[in-house]
N, C-alpha and C positions, 0 to 999 in steps of 0.2 A: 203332091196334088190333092191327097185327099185332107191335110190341112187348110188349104186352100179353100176347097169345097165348104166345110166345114164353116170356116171364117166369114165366105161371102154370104155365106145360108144363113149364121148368126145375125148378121148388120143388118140385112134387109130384114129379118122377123124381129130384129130389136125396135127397127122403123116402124113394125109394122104394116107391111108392104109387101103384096104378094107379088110372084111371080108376071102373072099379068099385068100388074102397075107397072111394074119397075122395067119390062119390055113395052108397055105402050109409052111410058115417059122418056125413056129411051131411043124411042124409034125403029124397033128393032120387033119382028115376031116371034111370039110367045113361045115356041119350038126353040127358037135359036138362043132365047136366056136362059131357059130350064136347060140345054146342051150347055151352056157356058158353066152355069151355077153347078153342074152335077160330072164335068171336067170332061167332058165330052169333045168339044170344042172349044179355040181359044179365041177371043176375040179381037179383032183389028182393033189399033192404038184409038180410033177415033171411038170407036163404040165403051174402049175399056173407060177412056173418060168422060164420055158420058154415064155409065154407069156408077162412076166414083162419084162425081158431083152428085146425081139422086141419091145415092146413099149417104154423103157425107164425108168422103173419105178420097178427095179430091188431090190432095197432095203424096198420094200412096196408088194412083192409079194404075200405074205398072205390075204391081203387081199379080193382076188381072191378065200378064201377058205371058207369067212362068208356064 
């Protein structure tokens, strides 16, 4: 998990893209991606690809669901 963490923290600061971007672009409250990003919470399939296409990383979506 804490790979995971890690991986998705690097992508989005590689973007550019803080937390609150990447939950307003998302659709999703600013609580509930900081919980995703920091393994707290896992996300539903629809929210993980949405969050893969903002990042970039659309065909690796799943993995957002270990």
């Amino acid at each position: 998990m804490k790979e995971l963490r890690e991986w998705l923290k690097k992508i989005r600061e590689e973007k550019e893209f803080s937390q609150i971007e990447i939950a307003k672009k998302a659709q999703i409250s600013y609580p509930h991606y900081n919980f995703i990003e920091n393994g707290k919470r896992r996300p539903s399939p629809r929210v993980a690809r949405r969050i893969a296409d903002i990042l970039g990383f659309a065909d690796e979506w799943y993995r957002l669901l270990v």
